[in-house]
C-alpha positions as CSV (number, residue, x, y, z in Angstrom):
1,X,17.1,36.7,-9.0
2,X,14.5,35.4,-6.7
3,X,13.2,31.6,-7.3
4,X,9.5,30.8,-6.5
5,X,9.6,27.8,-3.6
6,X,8.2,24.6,-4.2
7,X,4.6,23.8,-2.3
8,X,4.2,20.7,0.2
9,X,1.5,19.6,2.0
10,X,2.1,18.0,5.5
11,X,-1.1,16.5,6.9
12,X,-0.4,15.7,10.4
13,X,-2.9,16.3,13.0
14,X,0.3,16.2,15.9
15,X,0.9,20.1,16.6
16,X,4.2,19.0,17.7
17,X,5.4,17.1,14.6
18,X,3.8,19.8,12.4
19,X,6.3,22.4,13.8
20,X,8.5,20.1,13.4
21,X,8.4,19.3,10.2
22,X,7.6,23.0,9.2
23,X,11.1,23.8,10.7
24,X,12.7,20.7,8.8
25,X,11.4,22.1,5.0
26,X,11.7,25.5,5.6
27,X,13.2,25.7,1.7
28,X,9.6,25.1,0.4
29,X,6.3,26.5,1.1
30,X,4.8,24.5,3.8
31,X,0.5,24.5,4.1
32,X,0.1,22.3,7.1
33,X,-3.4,20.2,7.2
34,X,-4.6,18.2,10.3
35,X,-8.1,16.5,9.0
36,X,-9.3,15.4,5.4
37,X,-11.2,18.9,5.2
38,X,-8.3,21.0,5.2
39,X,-6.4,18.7,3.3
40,X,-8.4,18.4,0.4
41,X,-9.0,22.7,0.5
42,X,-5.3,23.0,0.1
43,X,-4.9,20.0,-2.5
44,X,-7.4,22.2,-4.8
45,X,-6.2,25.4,-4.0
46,X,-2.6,24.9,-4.2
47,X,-2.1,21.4,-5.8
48,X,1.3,21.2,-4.3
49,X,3.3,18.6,-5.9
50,X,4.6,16.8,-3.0
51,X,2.4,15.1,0.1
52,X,3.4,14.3,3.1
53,X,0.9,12.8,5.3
54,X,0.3,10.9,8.9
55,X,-2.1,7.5,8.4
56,X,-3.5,7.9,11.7
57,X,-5.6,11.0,11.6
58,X,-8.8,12.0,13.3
59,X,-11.4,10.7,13.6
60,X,-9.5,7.7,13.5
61,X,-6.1,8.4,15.4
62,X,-5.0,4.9,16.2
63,X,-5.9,3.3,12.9
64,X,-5.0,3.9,9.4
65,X,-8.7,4.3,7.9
66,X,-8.9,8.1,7.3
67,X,-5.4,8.4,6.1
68,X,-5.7,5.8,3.1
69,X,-8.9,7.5,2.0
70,X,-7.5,11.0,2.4
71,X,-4.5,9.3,0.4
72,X,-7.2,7.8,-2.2
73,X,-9.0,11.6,-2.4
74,X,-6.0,13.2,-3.3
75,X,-4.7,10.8,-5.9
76,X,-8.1,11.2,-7.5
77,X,-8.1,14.8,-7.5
78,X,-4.4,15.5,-8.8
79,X,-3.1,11.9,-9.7
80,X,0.5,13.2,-10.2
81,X,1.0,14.3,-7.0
82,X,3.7,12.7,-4.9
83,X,2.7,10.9,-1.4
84,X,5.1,10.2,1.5
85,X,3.6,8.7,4.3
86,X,5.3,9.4,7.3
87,X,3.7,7.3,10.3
88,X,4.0,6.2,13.1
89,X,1.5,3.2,12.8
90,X,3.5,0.2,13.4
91,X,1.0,-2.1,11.3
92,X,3.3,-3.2,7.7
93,X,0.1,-3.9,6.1
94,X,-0.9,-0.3,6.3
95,X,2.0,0.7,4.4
96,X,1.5,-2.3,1.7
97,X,-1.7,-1.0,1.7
98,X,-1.0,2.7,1.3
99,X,1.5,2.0,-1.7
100,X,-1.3,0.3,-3.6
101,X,-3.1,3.0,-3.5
102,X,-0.7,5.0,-4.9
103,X,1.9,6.4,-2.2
104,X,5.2,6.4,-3.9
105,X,6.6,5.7,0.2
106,X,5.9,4.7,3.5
107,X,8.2,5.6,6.3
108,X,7.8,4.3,10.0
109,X,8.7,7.1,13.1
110,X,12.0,4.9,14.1
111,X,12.3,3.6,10.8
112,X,10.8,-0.1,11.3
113,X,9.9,-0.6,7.5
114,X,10.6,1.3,4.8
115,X,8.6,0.5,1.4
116,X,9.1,2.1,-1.9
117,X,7.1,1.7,-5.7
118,X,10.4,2.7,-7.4
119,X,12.5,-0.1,-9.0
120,X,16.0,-1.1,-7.2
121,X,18.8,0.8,-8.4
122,X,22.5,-1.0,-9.2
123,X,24.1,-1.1,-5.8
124,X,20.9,-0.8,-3.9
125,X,19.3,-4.4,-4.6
126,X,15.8,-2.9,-3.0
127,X,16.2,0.1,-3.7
128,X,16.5,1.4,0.1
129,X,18.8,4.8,0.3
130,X,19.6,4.9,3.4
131,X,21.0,8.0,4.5
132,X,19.2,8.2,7.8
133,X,20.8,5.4,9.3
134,X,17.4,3.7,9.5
135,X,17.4,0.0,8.2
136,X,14.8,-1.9,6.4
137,X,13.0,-5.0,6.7
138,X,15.4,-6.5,4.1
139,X,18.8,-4.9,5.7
140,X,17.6,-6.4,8.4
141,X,17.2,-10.1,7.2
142,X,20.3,-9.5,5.4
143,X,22.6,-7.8,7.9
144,X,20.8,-7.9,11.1
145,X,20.5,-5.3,13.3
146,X,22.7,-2.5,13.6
147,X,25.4,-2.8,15.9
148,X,25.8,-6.6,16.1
C-alpha cells in the first residue's frame, strides 16, 4: 500500500539552505522556488498545501519587500494554503508584518522571535512549542536566557 506524499513549497533563493531543507522534508514532495516567478508557477500548478518561504529574496535580498508580496500573491491565489516563514531577517516588524498578511508563523535562523496566529494552548500561555530548544521573545522576558 503506497501513500501519495504531501507537496511543500520552499522558496529560498540560498542554494545552500534549499539542499538543506530538501534533505530535512524528504517525507514530502519538495518543489523548491528561488524568485516570485517560480513560486507563483508552482503555487498554480501544484497548490501545495504547505509554504515555506525566505523574506529576503531577490531582487531585494536584504529586505523583506519581495517576500511579503510573494506571501500576499499566494494567499490571494490559494487562500488556504499554509505559510511558514523561515528567515533570517532580524527585523520583528517583518514578522508582525508577515502574520498580518496571513503567515500562520515566523521563525528567525537562531530562533530570536518566534510569532504564531494560533491561540495559546493550556500549558503553553503563548502558545510557543518549543521543541527546538529555541526560546521566544516572551520565554525570554519571563525566564531569561538559556543557561542563566
Amino acid at each position: 500500500m503506497s501513500q501519495e506524499k504531501k507537496t511543500l513549497l520552499i522558496i529560498e533563493d540560498d542554494l545552500g539552505l534549499q539542499k538543506q531543507l530538501r534533505w530535512s522534508f524528504d517525507a514530502y514532495e519538495v518543489l523548491v522556488a528561488g524568485d516570485r516567478e517560480s513560486a507563483l508557477a508552482h503555487v498554480r500548478r501544484h497548490e501545495p498545501a504547505v509554504v515555506t518561504m525566505d523574506l529576503g529574496l531577490p531582487p531585494d535580498p536584504d529586505g523583506a519587500t519581495e517576500g511579503l508580496a510573494i506571501l500576499q500573491q499566494i494567499l490571494a491565489l490559494a487562500p488556504d494554503t499554509k505559510i511558514i516563514v523561515l528567515s533570517g531577517n532580524q527585523e520583528r516588524d517583518n514578522a508582525v508584518k508577515a502574520i498580518a498578511l496571513g503567515g500562520r508563523r515566523c521563525v528567525a535562523a537562531g530562533g530570536r522571535w518566534w510569532l504564531r496566529r494560533r491561540p495559546a494552548r493550556p500549558g503553553r500561555p503563548w502558545g510557543w512549542p518549543h521543541t527546538s530548544g529555541a526560546a521566544c521573545r516572551p520565554c525570554w522576558a519571563r525566564a531569561g536566557p538559556r543557561g542563566t
